[in-house]
Every structure is written in structure tokens, then in C-alpha cells.
C-alpha positions as CSV (number, residue, x, y, z in Angstrom):
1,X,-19.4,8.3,53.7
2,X,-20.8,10.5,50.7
3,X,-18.9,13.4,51.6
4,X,-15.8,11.4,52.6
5,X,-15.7,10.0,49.0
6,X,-16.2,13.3,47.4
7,X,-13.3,14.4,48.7
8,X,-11.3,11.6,48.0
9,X,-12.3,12.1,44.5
10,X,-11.2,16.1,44.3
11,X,-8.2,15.2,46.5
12,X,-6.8,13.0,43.6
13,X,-7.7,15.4,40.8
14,X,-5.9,18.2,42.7
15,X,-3.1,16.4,42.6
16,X,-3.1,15.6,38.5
17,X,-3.7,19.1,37.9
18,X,-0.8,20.0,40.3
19,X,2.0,17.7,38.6
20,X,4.3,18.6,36.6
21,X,6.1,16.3,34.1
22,X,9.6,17.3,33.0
23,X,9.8,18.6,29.4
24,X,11.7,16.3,26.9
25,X,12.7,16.5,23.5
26,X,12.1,14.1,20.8
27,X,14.8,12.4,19.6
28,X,16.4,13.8,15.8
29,X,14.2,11.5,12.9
30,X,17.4,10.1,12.3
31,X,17.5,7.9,15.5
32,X,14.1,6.4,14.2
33,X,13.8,3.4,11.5
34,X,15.9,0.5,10.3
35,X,18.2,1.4,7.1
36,X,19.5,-0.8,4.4
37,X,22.3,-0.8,2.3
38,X,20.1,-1.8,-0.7
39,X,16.8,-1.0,0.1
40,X,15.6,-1.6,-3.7
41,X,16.8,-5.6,-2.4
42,X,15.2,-5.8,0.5
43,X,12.0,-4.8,-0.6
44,X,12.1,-7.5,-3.1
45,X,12.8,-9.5,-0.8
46,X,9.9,-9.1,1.9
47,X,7.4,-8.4,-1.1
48,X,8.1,-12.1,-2.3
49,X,8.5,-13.5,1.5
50,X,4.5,-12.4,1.7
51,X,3.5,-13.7,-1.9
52,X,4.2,-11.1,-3.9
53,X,6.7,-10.4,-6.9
54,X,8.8,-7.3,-7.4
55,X,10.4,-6.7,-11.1
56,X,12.9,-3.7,-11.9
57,X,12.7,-2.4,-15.2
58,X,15.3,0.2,-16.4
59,X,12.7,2.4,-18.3
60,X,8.5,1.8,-20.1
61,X,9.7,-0.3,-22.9
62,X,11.4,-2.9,-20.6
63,X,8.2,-2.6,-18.3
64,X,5.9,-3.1,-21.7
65,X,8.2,-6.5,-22.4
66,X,7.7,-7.9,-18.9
67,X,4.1,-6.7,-19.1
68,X,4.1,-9.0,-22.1
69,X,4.9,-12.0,-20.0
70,X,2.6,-12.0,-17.2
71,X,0.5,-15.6,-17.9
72,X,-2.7,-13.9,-16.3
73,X,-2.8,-11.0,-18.5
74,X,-3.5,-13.2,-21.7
75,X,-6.9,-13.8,-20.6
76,X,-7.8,-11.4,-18.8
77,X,-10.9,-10.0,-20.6
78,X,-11.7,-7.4,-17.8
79,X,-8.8,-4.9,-16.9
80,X,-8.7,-1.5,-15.7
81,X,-5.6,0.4,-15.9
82,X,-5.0,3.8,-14.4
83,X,-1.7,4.1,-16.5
84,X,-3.8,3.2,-20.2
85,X,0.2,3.7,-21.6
86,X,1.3,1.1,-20.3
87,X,-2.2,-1.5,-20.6
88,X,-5.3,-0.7,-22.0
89,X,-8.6,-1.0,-20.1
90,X,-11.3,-2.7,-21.1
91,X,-13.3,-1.2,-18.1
92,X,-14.4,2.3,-17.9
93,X,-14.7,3.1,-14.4
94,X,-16.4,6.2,-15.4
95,X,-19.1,4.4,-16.4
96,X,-19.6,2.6,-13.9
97,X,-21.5,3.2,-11.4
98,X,-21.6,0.9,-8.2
99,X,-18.3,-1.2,-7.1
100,X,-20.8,-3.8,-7.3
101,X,-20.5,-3.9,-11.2
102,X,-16.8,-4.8,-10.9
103,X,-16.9,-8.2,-9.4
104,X,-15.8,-10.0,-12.2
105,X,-12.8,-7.5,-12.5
106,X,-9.8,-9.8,-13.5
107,X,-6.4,-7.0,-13.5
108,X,-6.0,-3.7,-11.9
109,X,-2.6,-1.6,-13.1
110,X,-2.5,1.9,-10.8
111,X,0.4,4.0,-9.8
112,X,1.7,3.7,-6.5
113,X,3.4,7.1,-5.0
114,X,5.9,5.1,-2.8
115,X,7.3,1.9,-1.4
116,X,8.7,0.9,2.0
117,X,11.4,-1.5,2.3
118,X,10.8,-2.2,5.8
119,X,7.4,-3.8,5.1
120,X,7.8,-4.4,1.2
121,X,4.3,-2.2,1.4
122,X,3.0,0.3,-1.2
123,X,1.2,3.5,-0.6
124,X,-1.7,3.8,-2.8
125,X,-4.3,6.9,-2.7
126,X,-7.6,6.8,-4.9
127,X,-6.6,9.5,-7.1
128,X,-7.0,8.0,-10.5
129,X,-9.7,5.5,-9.0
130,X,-13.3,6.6,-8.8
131,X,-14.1,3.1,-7.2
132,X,-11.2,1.8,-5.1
133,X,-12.6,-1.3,-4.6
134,X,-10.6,-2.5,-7.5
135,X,-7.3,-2.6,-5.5
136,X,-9.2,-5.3,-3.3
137,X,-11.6,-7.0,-5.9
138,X,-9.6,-7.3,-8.8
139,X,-7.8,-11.5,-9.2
140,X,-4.2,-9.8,-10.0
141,X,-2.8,-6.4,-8.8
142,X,-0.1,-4.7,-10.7
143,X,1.6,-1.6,-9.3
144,X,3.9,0.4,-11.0
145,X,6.5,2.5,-8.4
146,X,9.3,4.7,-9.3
147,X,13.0,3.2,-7.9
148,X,13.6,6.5,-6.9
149,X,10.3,6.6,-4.2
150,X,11.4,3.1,-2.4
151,X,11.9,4.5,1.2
152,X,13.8,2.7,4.0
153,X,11.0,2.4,6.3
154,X,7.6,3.7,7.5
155,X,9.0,6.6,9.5
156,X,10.6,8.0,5.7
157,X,7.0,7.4,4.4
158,X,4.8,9.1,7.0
159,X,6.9,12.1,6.3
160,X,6.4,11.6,2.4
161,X,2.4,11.5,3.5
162,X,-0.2,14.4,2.7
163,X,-3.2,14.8,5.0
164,X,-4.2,17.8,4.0
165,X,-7.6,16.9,1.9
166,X,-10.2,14.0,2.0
167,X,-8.7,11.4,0.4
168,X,-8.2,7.4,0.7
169,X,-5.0,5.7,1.2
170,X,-3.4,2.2,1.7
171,X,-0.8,0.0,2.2
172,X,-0.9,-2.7,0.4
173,X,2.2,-5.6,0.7
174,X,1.3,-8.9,-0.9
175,X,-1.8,-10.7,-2.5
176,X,-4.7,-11.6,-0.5
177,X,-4.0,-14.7,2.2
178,X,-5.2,-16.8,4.9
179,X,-4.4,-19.6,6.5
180,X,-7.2,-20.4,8.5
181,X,-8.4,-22.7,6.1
182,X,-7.1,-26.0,7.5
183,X,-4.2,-24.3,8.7
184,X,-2.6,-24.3,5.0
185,X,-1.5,-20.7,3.4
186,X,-4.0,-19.6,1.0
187,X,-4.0,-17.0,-1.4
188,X,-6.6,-15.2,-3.1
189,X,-9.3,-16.1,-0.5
190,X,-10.3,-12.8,0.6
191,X,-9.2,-10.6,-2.4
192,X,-6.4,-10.3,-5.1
193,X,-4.7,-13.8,-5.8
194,X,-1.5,-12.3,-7.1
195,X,0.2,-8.9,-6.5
196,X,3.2,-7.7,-8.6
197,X,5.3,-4.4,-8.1
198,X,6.9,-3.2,-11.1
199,X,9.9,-1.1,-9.8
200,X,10.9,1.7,-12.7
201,X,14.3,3.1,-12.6
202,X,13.1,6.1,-14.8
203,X,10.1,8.2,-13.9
204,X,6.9,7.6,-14.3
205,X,4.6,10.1,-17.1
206,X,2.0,12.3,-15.2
């Protein structure tokens, strides 16, 4: 029975490594992805359908005045800001030197390198962020995205994507939310409790 089975088994592997599967071509990148005829719109709009807010600013004075209007930043006492040009810090993440020591962290303002309107998601690295727990920790999340890196949809941004050295990136689209908690929406529960995208219409400094 033994032997039977033994050559059951090497019959069936013969005959994987004896089939041969046609060749095919992928299909051109073009076939791949939902488009939009406004794709600055639509990400607006899915960013808000999720809980967040999405504001287009023509240039950094315009983003400074909006800045200016944001209820949560007036008293905020614990910020860190990866852009210090457009908000100050009040947290020095140089100095600090567990994530631990940032759970009290009220605003985080970092760069994002691109948006999707597909997902109304932005991709965020940890470049400028020794500890990137403050994307996740931090009560409100503002990113700041140039108009002119709003993709059409994930297949653009993969594309846009480096892999070439260790590094951490995310997607993040909305605030933090659950609704496991007597089946009612709930934001804030697990992380940030607001997110807002600043979209620029002139280029960010380096």
C-alpha cells in the first residue's frame, strides 16, 4: 500500500513539472484603475464620507489663514509639526526618547508625498518623524499635500512608490473610528479624533 502511494505521489508531481501554462501578457497600466474627471473633488469627497476634511488653499498664506481657524489648534499646548513654517512645535521629537512620552500629544502637522482619489488616502513615510507614532497618537492630524500629487487611484500611487531602502509608510484616509461601540459610529476611539488634508495648489518648501 506504501509503495502504491509513493507512486501516486511522484505520479502527480510529474505531471506539475510537465505542464505547461500558455504565456500571457499583462494588460497596458492604462486598462487598470478608475479615473475621474475631477479627481481634486472626488477626493474631497470620500475624505469627508470617512470623517475627514479636505481644504484647498491656493498657496502658504491662504493655508496659514485656514490654519488660523482650526478650533482645536487654540488649545492645543502639545504640537509637533514637521513643516515648523507653517506651525510651530512645542514638542521636540529629538528629544524625545520613547513614543511613550508622546501620549498626551494633542496636533501632528507632517507632509504627505501623495493622495489617492480613489480611497481619499494619503501616503505618509517617516522621513521627518523619528517617532511615527504621532500619526496614530496624536487627538488631530493635519496633512499638508500638494494638488499637483492627488493621483486617480492606487495603481497611479504604487507606481509613485519607492522600496528601495528601509523605510515606513502608510495610508492614512480618515480619523480614527469604530462602531462596535453599541453599534453607533465613533471617532477618536482608537487614535486621532479628527484628520484634515490641506490640499496646496503651489508646492510645498523642501
Amino acid at each position: 500500500m506504501k509503495k502504491n502511494s509513493m507512486k501516486s505521489k511522484q505520479s502527480i508531481l510529474d505531471s506539475i513539472t510537465d505542464f505547461e501554462s500558455a504565456a500571457w501578457e499583462l494588460p497596458p497600466r492604462a486598462t487598470f484603475g478608475i479615473t475621474y474627471d475631477d479627481p481634486i473633488a472626488q477626493f474631497s469627497k470620500i475624505l469627508k464620507t470617512v470623517g475627514g476634511t479636505a481644504i484647498r488653499v491656493p498657496n502658504t498664506q491662504a493655508l496659514l489663514e485656514e490654519l488660523a481657524t482650526l478650533d482645536f489648534l487654540a488649545p492645543a499646548s502639545n504640537i509637533y509639526s514637521a513643516i515648523p513654517e507653517f506651525l510651530p512645535s512645542t514638542v521636540d521629537l529629538a528629544h524625545t526618547d520613547t513614543p511613550q512620552q508622546l501620549h498626551d500629544l494633542d496636533v501632528a502637522l507632517v507632509r504627505g508625498e501623495l493622495a489617492v482619489a480613489e480611497n481619499g488616502a494619503v501616503w505618509v513615510t517617516d522621513e521627518l518623524l523619528r517617532h511615527r507614532v504621532v500619526l496614530f497618537i496624536a487627538e488631530h492630524v493635519i496633512l499638508i499635500v500638494s494638488v499637483a500629487s492627488v493621483l486617480q487611484n492606487l495603481h497611479e500611487a504604487y507606481e509613485q512608490l519607492s522600496f528601495g531602502k528601509p523605510q515606513y509608510g502608510v495610508f492614512i484616509s480618515g480619523p480614527s473610528k469604530t462602531a462596535d461601540i453599541e453599534q453607533s459610529l465613533v471617532f477618536g476611539a482608537q487614535g486621532p479624533r479628527t484628520l484634515t488634508v490641506f490640499l496646496l495648489d503651489e508646492e510645498p518648501a523642501a
